[in-house]
C-alpha positions as CSV (number, residue, x, y, z in Angstrom):
1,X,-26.3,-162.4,6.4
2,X,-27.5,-162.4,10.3
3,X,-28.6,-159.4,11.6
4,X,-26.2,-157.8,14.4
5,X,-28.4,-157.0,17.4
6,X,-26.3,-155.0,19.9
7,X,-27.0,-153.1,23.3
8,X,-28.6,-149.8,21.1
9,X,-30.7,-151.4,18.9
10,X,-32.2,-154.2,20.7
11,X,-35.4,-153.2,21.9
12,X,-36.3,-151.3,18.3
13,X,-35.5,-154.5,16.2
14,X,-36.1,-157.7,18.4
15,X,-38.7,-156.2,20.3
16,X,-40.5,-154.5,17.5
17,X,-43.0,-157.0,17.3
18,X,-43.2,-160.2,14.7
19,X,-40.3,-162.8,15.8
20,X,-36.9,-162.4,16.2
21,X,-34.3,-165.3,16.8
22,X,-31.6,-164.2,18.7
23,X,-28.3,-166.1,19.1
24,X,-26.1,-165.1,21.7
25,X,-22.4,-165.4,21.0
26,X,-19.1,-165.0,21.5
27,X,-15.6,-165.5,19.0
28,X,-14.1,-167.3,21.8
29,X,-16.9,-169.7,22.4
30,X,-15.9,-172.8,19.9
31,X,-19.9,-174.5,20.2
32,X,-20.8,-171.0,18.9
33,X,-19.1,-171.3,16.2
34,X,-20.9,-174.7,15.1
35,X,-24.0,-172.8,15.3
36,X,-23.4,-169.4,13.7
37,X,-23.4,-171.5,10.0
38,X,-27.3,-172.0,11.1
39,X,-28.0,-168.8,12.1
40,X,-27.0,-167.6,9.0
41,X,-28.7,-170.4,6.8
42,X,-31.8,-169.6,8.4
43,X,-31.9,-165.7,8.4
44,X,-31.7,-166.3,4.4
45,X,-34.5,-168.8,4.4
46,X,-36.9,-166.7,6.8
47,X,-35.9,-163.6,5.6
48,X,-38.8,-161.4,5.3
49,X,-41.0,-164.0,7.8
50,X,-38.1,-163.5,11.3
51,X,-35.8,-161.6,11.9
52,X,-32.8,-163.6,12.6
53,X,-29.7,-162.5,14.0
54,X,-26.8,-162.7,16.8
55,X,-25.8,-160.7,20.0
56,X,-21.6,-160.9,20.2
57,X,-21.8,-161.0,24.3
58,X,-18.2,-159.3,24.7
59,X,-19.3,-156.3,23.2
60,X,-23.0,-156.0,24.4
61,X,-23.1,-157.0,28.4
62,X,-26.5,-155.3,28.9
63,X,-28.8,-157.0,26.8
64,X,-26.9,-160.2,27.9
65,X,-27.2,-159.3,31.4
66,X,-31.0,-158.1,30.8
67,X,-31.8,-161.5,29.5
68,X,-29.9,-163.6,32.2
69,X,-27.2,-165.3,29.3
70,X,-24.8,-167.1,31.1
71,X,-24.1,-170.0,29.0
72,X,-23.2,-169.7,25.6
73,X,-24.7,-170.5,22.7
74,X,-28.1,-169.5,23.6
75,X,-30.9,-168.8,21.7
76,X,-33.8,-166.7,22.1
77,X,-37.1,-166.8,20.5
78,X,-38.9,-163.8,20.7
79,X,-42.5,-163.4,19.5
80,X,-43.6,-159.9,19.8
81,X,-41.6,-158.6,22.7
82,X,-41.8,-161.7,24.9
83,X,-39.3,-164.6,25.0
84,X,-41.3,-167.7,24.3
85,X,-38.4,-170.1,23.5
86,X,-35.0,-170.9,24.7
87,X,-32.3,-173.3,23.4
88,X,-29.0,-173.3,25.6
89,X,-25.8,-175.5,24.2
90,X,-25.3,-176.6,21.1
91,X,-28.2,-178.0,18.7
92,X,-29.2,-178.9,15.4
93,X,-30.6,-176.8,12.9
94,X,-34.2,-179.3,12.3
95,X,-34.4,-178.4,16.1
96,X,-34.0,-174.8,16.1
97,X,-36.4,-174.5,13.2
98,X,-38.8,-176.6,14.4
99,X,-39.1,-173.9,17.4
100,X,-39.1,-170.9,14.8
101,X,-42.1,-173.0,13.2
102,X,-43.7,-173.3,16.2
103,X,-44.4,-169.8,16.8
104,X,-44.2,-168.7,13.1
């Protein structure tokens, strides 16, 4: 299952260092929701090599607001404390992965 970053334990788990994938997210948000099955697909596959998870943006408005999120689904890429990767919209998963590759 996805990790669930929220507003506490942001900066201890995404920031920690390694990679993190972070989608932000909302139950509202209908492209969301044709992402979400990819988040979770590839937080089983890289399990161990990323940490891959989602921010719900309702109920965490300062890491949204920290990051500037104000279009949803949006994806982060974090590579030891610094965003190196963005993917706003909606996208496929041989996409997204190819940008976890990249910085794998």
């Amino acid at each position: 299952m996805a990790f669930e970053f929220t507003d506490t334990n942001f900066e201890e788990t995404a920031l920690k260092g390694g990679v993190a994938v972070v989608d932000f997210w909302a139950e509202w948000c209908g492209p969301c929701r044709l992402i979400g099955p990819i988040i979770e697909d590839l937080s089983k596959e890289y399990e161990g090599k990323a940490l891959i998870g989602k921010v719900n943006v309702d109920h965490n408005p300062e890491v949204s607001m920290k990051y500037g999120i104000r279009s949803i689904p949006t994806v982060l890429i974090i590579k030891d404390g610094e965003v190196v990767d963005k993917q706003v919209g909606v996208t496929t998963r041989a996409s997204l992965e190819a940008k976890l590759q990249a910085h794998l």
